[in-house]
N, C-alpha and C positions, 0 to 999 in steps of 0.2 A: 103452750103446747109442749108436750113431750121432746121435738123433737129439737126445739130453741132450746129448752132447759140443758137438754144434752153436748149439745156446741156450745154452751156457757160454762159448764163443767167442763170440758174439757181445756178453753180460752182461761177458766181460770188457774188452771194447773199448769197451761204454760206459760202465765204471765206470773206467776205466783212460785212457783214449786211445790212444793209439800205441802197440802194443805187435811187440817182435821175434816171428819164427817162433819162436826159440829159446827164447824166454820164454811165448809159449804153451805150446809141447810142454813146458816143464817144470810148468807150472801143471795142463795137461789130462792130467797124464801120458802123453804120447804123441811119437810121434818128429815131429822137424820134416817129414819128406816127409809123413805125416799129416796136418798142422797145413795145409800147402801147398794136399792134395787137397779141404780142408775146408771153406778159403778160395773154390777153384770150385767147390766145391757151391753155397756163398751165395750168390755172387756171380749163376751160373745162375739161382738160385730167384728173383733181384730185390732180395737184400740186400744197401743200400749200402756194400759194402766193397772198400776198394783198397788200392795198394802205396805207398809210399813208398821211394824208391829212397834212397841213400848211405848214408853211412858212420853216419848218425842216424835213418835210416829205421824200416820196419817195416810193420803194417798197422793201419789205421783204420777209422773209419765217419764216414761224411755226418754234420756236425752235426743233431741233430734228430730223430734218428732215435732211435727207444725202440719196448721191448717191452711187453707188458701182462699184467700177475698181477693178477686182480681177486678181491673177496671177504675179504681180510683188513683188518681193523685195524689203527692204528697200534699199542696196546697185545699186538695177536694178532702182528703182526710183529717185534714186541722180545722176545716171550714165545719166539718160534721163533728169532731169533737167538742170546737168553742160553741156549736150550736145546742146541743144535750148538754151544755154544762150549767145553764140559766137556771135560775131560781123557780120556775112554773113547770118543771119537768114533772111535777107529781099534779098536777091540776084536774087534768085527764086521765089519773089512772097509767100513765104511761113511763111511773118509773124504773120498774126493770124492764121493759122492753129496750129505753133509751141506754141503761146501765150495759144490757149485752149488747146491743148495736156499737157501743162505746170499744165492750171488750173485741170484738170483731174486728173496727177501726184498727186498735193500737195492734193487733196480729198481724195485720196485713202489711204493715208497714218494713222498710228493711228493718234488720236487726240493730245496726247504728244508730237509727234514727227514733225507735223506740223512748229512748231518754230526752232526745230533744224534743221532740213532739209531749212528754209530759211540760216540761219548764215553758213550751208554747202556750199551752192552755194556759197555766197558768197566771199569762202573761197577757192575755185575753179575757176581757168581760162584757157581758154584753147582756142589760137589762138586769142592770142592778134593782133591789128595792128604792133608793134615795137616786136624789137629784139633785144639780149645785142649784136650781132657779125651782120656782113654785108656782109658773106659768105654764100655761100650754103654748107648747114648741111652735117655733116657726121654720118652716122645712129648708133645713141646710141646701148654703148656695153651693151650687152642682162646682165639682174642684176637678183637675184631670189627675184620672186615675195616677197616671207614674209618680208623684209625691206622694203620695199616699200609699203607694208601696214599698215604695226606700223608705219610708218612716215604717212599715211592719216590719219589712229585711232586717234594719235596723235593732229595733225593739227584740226581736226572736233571736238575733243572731248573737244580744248583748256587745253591741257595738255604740259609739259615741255617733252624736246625728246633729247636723247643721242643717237649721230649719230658715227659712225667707217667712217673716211672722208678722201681719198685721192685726196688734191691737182695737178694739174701740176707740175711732177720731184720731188715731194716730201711724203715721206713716208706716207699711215695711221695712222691716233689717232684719240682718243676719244675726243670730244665736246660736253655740255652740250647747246643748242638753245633754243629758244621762238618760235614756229612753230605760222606764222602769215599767212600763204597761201602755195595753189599748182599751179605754171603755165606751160602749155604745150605747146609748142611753137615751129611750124617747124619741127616737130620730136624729140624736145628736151625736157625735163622735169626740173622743178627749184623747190627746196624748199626757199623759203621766209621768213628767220625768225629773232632776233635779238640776239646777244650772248654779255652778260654783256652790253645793253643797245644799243650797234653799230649794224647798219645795215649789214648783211647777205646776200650772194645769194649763194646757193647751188645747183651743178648738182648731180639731182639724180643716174646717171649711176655713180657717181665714190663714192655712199654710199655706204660700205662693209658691216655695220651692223647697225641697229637702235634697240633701247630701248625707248619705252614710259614710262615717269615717273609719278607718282600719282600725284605731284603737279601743282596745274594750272600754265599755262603759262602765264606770265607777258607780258599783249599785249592787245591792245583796246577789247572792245565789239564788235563795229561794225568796219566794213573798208572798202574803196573800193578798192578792188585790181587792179584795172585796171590802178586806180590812180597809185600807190604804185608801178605797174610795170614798170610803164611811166618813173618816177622822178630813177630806179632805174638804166633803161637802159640809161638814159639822164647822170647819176653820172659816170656810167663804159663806156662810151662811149669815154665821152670829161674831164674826170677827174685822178686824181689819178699820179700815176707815169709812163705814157706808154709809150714807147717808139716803132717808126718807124726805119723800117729797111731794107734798099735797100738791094739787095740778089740778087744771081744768083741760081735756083734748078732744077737739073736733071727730065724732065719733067715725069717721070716713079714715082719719090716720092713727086710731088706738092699736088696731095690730102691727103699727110701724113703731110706738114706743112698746107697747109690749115683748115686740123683737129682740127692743138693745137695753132693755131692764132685767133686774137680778130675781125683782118681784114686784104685782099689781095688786091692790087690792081697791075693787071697787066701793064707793061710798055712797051714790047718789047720780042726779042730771040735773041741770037747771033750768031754769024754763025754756031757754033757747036748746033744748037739743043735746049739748055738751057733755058730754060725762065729767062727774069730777072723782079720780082717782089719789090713792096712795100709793109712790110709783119709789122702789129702794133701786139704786143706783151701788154702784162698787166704789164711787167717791166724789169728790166735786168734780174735778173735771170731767167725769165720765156723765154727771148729774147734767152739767153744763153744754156736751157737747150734745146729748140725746134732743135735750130740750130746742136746742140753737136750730138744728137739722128740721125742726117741726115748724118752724117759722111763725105766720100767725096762727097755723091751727094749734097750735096748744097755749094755754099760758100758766106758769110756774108760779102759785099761790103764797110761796115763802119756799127757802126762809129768806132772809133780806138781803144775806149775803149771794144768793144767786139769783134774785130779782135785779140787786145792781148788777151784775157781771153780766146778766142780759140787756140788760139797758144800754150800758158800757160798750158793748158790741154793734149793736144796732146805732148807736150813736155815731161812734167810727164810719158804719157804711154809710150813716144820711150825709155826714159831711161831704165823704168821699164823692158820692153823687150828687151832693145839691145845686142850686143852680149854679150858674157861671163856672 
């Protein structure tokens, strides 16, 4: 409608400055004689915009001049930017609708916070293409919100963060990171950060506690995370120590190793019912402890070295409990 395109012209002049016809009409999608007739609209209705003529020109606005969007928050207004900023904003047809809602957003905001509120976004992602696992998610255990907000303060504020962090089969402790991003992906949540200069990936559901620290966090200015999440799932994917692992599992606890696995791939059932899967693990012990927690409904096909480590285990407890 006429009347969007015209508050988008003018959001773009004063988040922009000077800008050509030409670069209007490519941004409004609309032809430059458009862009022209649009400019005397305003101009008619009392709003400050003129020409600038040569070879460097374009059109402006009176310094000073601002529009007003009232009733949001600063946190409701980052929440509406990181949400139009996803990769399916053109699905429905609804890319520049969400583009000027955008520019809308970023006006209303104080004038300080304009800058910060861009490095936010971009410090947020949410519904990447790619994924670190190749399973269908199992929905994050419910965590209380206040960690989970000193880990954003954090992150936006470029401040260093002490996370309470339990692993896969292994205890909670404390970590000092470099908070570089937040990505949500699938129903799942990552923090992004670096810890003594190495790459990090953190699931927010298994952070027990966070602390924001006063000193800045050791980590670019600008990023693009989208990059960063790409090159991260591409390293956990095809890299590191993984190991594959033929398996037989009681079809009543598949969704409990599908849970704590990287990736399944189904092969078959056996007569009894069973499914037998190809289940990749992040490493032996993570192979080890997914499989131990499954007790006898599953049992690990090879390889031989964690047939014995299962045995090995089991061993230990019949002693411990046998008679006398």
């Amino acid at each position: 409608m006429r009347a969007d395109r015209l508050v988008s012209l003018v959001l773009l002049l004063r988040q922009r400055g000077r800008l050509t016809a030409a670069t209007l009409a490519r941004e409004l999608e609309v032809s430059t004689r458009t862009v022209l007739r649009d400019v005397e609209a305003l101009s008619a209705a009392g709003v400050p915009v003129y020409a600038e003529r040569g070879r460097h020109g374009g059109f402006a606005l009176l310094p000073g001049f601002r529009t007003e969007l009232t009733g949001l928050s600063h946190d409701e207004a980052l929440a509406l930017l990181v949400a139009g900023g996803g990769h399916g904003e053109l699905e429905f047809g609804l890319g520049p609708a969400l583009a000027s809602a955008r520019r809308k957003v970023v006006d209303a905001l104080p004038e300080g916070s304009r800058a910060v509120a861009g490095d936010a976004v971009r410090r947020l992602l949410v519904d990447p293409p790619v994924d670190l696992v190749a399973h269908r998610p199992v929905p994050e255990d419910v965590r209380p919100r206040a960690p989970l907000a000193e880990v954003r303060r954090a992150v936006l504020a470029g401040h260093r963060l002490r996370i309470h962090y339990a692993p896969p089969g292994q205890d909670p402790r404390w970590r000092t990171v470099d908070p570089i991003g937040l990505v949500t992906v699938r129903e799942r949540s990552y923090l992004l950060a670096t810890r003594d200069g190495a790459d990090r990936t953190y699931r927010l559901s298994r952070v027990q506690a966070a602390e924001e620290l006063p000193e800045p966090a050791r980590r670019p200015d600008r990023v693009d995370l989208d990059e960063v999440w790409r090159e991260r799932c591409a390293r956990f994917r095809f890299g590191g120590d993984q190991v594959t692992v033929p398996a037989r599992v009681h079809p009543g606890r598949q969704e409990d190793l599908v849970g704590t696995a990287l990736a399944v791939r189904a092969t078959g059932s056996d007569a009894d019912g069973w499914l037998r899967l190809e289940v990749t693990f992040q490493d032996r012990r993570h192979a080890e402890w997914a499989l131990w927690r499954l007790t006898t409904d599953a049992e690990a096909l090879g390889p031989a070295w964690l047939r014995t480590a299962l045995h090995d285990r089991a061993a230990v407890i019949a002693t411990r409990y046998g008679a006398g």
